[in-house]
PLY file of the C-alpha trace (Angstrom):
ply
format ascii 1.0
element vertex 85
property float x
property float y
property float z
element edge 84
property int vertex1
property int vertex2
end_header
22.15 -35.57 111.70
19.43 -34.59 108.96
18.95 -30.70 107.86
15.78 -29.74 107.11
16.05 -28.75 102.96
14.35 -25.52 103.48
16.71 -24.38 105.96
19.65 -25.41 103.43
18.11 -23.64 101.02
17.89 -20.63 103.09
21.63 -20.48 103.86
22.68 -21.14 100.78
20.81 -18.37 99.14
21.72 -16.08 102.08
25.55 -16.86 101.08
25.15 -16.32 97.41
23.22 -13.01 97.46
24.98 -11.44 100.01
28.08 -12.09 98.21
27.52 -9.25 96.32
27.57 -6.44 98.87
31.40 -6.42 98.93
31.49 -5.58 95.33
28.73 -3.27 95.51
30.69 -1.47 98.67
34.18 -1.77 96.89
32.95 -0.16 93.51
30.89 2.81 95.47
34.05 3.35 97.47
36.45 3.52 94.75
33.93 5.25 92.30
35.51 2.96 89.95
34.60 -0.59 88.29
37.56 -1.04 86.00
37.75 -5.00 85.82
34.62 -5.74 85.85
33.15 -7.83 82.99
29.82 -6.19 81.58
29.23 -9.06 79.69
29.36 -11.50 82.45
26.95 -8.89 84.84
24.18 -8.80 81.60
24.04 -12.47 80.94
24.21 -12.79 85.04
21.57 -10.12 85.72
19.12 -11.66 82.82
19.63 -15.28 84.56
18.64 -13.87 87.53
15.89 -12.47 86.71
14.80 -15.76 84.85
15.07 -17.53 88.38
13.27 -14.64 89.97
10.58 -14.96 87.70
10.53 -19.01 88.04
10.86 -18.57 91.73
7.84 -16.33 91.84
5.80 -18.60 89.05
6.27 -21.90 91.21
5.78 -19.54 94.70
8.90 -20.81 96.13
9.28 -17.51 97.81
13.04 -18.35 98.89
14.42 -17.95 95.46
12.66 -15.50 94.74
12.88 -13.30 97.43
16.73 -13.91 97.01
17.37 -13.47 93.19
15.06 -10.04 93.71
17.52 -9.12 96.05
20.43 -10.17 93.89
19.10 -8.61 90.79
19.05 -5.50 92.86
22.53 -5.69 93.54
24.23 -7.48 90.55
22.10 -4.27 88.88
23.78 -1.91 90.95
27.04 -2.93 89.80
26.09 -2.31 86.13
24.64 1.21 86.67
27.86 2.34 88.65
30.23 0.88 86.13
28.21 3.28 83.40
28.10 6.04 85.97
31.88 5.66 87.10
33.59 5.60 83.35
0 1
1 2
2 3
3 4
4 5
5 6
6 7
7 8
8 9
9 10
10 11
11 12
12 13
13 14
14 15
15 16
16 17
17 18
18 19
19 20
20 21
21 22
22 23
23 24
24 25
25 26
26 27
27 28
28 29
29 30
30 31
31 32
32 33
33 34
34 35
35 36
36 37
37 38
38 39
39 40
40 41
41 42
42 43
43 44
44 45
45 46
46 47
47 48
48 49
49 50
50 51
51 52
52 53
53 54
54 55
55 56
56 57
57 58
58 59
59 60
60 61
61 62
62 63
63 64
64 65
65 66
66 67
67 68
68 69
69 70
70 71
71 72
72 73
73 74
74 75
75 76
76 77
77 78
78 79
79 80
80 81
81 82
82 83
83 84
């Protein structure tokens, strides 16, 4: 059985941005992001945004369609861990 790439590629990045929504619902829930690593979301959110802007210089839409979307996100964890303290 062969899978076509893109469609791989489409999962995968469905499965790693979406990964984020339980955070983003646990920390809005709780009002509270003690234990989470600031350090670790700045360095993530600035390689994201590196493969958003790769993804949009090279026009594969897929990545970065999906590291917009997970900027957004990883981003909102950040602002509510400054807005919760």
């Amino acid at each position: 059985m062969q899978i076509d790439s893109n469609l791989l590629g489409l999962i995968a990045a469905f499965c790693t941005t979406f990964a984020f929504v339980p955070q983003v619902v646990l920390i809005w829930r709780r009002r509270s992001a003690e234990g989470v690593s600031t350090g670790m979301y700045c360095v993530f959110c600035f390689g994201v945004l590196l493969w958003l802007i790769y993804g949009i210089s090279i026009q594969a839409w897929p990545i970065a369609i999906n590291n917009g979307i997970t900027l957004v996100l990883a981003c909102a964890v950040l602002v509510m861990k400054w807005r919760f303290r």
